[in-house]
Backbone as ProteinMPNN parsed JSONL, in Angstrom:
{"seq_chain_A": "XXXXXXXXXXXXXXXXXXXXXXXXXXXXXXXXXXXXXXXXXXXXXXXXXXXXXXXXXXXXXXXXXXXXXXXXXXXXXXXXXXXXXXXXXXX", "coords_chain_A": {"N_chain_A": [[31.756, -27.283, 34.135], [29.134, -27.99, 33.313], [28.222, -25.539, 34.486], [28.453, -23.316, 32.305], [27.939, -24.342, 30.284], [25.252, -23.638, 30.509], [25.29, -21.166, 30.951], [25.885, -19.885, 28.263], [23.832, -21.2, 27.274], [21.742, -19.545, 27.984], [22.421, -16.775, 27.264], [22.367, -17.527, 24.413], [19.527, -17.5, 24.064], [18.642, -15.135, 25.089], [19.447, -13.363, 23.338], [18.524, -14.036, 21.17], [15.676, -13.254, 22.04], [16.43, -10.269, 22.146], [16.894, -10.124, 19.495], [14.453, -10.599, 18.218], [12.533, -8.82, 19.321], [13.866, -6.17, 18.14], [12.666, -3.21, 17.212], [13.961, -2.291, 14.088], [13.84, -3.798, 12.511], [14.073, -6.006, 8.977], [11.928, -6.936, 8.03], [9.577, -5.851, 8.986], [9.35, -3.719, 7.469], [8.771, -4.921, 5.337], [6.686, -5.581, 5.297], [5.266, -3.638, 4.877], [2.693, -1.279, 3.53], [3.483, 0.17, 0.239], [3.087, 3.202, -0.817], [1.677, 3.856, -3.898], [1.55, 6.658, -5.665], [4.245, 7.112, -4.802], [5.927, 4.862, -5.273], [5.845, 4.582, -8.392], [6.809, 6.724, -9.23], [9.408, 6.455, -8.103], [10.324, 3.869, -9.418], [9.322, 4.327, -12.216], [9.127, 6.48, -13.28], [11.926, 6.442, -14.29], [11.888, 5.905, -16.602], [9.275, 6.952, -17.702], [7.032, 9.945, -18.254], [5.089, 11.397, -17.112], [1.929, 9.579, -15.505], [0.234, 7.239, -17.883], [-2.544, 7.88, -19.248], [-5.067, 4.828, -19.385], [-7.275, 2.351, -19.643], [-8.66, 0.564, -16.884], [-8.217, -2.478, -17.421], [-5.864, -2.04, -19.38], [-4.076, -0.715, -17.874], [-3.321, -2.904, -15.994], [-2.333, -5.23, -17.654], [-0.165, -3.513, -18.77], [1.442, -2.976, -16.523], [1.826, -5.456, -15.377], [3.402, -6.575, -17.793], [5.548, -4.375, -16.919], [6.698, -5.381, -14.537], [8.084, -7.145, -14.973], [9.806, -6.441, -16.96], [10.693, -4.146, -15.475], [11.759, -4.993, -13.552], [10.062, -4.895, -11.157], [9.431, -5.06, -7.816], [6.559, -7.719, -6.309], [5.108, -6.547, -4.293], [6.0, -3.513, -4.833], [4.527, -3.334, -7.484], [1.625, -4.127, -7.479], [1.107, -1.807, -5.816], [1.64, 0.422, -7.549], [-0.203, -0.533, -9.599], [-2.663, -0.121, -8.231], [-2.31, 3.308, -7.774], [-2.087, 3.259, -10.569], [-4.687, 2.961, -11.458], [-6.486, 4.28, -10.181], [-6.189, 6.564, -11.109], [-6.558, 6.091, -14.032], [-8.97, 6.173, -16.742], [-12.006, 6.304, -17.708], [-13.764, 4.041, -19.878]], "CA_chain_A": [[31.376, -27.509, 32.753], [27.582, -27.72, 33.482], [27.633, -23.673, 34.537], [29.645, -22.835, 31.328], [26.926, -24.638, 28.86], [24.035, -23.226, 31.203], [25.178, -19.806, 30.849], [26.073, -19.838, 27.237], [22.664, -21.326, 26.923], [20.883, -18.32, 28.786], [23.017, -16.132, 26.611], [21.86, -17.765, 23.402], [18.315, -17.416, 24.494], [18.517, -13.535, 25.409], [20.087, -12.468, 21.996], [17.341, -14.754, 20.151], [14.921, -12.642, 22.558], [16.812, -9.243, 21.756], [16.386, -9.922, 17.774], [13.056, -10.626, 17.773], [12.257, -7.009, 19.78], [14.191, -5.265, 17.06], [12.082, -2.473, 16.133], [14.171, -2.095, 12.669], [13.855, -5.227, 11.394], [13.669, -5.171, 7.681], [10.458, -7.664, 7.674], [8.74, -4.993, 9.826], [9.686, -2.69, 6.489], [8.382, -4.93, 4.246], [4.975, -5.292, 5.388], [3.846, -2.076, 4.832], [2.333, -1.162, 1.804], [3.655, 1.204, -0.529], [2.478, 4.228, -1.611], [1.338, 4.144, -5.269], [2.558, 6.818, -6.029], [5.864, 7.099, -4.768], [6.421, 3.858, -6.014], [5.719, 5.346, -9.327], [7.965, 8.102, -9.185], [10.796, 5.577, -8.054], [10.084, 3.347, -10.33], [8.428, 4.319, -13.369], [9.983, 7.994, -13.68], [13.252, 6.824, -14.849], [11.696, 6.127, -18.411], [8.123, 7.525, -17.643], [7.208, 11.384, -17.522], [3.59, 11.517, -16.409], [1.194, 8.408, -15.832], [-0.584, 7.076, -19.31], [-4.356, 7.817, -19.546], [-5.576, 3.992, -19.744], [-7.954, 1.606, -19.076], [-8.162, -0.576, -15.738], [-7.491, -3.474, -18.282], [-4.965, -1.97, -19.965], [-3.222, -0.695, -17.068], [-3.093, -3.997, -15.67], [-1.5, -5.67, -18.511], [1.56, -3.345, -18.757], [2.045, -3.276, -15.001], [2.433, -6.966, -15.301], [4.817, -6.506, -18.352], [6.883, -3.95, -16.742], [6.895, -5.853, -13.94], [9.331, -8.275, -15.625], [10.884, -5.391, -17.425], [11.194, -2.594, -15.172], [12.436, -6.379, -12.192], [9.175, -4.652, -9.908], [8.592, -6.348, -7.006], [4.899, -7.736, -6.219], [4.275, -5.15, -3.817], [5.786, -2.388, -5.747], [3.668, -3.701, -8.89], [0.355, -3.878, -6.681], [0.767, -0.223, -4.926], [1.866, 0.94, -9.346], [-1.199, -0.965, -9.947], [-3.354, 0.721, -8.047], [-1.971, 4.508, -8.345], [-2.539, 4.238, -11.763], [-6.642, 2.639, -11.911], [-7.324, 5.122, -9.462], [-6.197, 7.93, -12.598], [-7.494, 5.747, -15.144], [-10.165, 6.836, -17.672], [-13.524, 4.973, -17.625], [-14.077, 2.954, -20.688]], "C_chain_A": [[29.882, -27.259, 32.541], [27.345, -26.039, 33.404], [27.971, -22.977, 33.167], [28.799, -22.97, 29.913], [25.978, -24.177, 29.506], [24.322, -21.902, 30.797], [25.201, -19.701, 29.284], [24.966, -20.145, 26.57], [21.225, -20.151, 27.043], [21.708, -16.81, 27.525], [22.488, -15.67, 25.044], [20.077, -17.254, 23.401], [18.027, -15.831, 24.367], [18.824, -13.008, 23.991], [19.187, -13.261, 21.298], [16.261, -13.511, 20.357], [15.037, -10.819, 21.537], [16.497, -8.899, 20.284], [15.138, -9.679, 17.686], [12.185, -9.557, 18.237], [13.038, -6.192, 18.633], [13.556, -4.349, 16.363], [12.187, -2.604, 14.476], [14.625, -3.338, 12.124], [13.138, -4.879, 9.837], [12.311, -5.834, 7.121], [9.3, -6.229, 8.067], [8.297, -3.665, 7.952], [8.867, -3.248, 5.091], [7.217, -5.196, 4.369], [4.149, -4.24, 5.449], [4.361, -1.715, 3.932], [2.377, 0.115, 1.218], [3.324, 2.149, -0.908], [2.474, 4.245, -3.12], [2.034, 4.794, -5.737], [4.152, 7.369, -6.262], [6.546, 6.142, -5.126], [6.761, 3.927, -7.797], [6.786, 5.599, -9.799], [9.186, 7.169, -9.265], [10.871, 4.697, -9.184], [10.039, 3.471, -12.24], [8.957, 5.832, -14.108], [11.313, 8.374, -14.469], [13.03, 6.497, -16.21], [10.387, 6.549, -18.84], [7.826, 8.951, -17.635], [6.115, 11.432, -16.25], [2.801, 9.357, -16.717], [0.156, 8.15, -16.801], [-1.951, 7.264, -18.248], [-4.946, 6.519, -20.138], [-6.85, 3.484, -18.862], [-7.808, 0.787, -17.847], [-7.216, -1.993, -16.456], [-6.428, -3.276, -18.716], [-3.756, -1.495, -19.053], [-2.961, -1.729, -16.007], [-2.313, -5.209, -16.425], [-0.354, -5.02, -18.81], [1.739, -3.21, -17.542], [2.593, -4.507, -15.237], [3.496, -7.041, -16.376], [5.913, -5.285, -18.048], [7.005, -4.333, -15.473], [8.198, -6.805, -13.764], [10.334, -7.291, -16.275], [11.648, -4.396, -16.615], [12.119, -3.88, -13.436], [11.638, -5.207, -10.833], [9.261, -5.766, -8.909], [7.098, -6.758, -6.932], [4.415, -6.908, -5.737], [4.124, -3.817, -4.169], [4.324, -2.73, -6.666], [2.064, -3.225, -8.599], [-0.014, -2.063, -6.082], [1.048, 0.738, -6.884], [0.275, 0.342, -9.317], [-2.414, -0.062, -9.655], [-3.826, 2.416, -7.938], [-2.763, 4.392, -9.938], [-4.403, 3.499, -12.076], [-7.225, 3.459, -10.826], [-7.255, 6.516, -10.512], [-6.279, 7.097, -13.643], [-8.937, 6.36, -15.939], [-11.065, 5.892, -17.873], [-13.441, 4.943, -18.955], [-15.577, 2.434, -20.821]], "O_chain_A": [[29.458, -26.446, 31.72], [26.618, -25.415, 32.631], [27.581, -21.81, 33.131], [28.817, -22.261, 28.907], [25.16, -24.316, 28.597], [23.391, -21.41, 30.159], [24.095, -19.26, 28.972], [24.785, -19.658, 25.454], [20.173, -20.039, 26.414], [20.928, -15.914, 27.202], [22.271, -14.573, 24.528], [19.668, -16.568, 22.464], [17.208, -15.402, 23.555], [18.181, -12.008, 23.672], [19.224, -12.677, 20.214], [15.897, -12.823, 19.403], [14.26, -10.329, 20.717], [16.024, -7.843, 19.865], [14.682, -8.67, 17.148], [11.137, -9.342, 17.628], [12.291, -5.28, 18.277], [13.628, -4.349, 15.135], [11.265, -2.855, 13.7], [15.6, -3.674, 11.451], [12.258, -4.086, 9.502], [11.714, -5.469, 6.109], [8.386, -5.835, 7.343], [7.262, -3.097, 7.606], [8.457, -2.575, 4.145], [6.54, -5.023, 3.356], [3.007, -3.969, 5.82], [5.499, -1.655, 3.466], [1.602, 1.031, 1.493], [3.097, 1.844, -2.079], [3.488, 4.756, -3.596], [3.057, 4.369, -6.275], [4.856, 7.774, -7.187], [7.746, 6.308, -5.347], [7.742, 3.407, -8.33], [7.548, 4.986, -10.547], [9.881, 7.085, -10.278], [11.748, 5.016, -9.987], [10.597, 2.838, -13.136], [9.092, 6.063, -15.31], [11.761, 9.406, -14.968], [13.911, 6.771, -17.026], [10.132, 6.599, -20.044], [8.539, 9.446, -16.762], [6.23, 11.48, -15.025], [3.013, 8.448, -17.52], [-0.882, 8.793, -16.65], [-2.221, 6.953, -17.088], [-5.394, 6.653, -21.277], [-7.304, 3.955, -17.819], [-6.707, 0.246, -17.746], [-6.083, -2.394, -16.191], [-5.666, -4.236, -18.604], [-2.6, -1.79, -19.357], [-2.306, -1.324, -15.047], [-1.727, -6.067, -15.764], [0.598, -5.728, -19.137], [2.928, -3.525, -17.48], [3.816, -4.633, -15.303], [4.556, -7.552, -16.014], [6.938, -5.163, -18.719], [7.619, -3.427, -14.909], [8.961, -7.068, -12.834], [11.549, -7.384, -16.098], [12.761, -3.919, -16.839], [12.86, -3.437, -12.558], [12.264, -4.773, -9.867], [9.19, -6.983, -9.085], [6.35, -6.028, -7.583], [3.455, -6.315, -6.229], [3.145, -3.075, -4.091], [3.214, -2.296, -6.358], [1.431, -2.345, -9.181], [-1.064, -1.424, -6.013], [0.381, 1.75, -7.102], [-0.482, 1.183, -8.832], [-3.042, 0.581, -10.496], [-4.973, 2.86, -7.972], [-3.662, 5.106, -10.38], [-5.059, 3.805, -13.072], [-8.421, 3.334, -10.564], [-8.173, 7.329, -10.619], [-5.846, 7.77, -14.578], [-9.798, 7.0, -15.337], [-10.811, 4.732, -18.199], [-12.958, 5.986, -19.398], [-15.834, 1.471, -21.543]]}, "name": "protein", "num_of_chains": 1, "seq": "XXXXXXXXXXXXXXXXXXXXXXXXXXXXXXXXXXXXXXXXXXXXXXXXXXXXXXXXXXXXXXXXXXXXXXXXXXXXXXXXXXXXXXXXXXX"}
């Protein structure tokens, strides 16, 4: 009985081990940061043509409302965010 919960314990242990080596884990996937703008494109293309000509301000205020509209995630939103105030128009 002892060898039976010992091994099953060594078992448990190794396949804990095995997960946590998992190259394609999907955490691994979500810590790395988006490309602007291919996020864009995915995103923003299916009712967007080209990216508006705004302000940092102003392209920071509809990011955040199509954030809620377009159901962005944060990191999408952030890597959109910054795509478009890097082609923003100074003000």
């Amino acid at each position: 009985m002892k060898k039976s919960i010992y091994t099953l314990f060594v078992v448990f242990l190794l396949s804990l081990l095995a997960a946590a080596a998992d190259p394609a884990k999907p955490r691994a996937q979500q810590d790395r940061t988006p490309d602007g703008e291919a996020a864009y494109k995915t995103n923003c293309t299916r009712c967007h043509n080209t990216p508006p000509s705004l302000t940092a301000r102003q392209t920071r205020v509809v990011v955040s409302h199509m954030r809620v509209r377009a159901n962005l995630t944060g990191t999408d939103a952030n890597a959109i965010l910054r795509y478009l105030a890097e082609n923003a128009r100074s003000k």
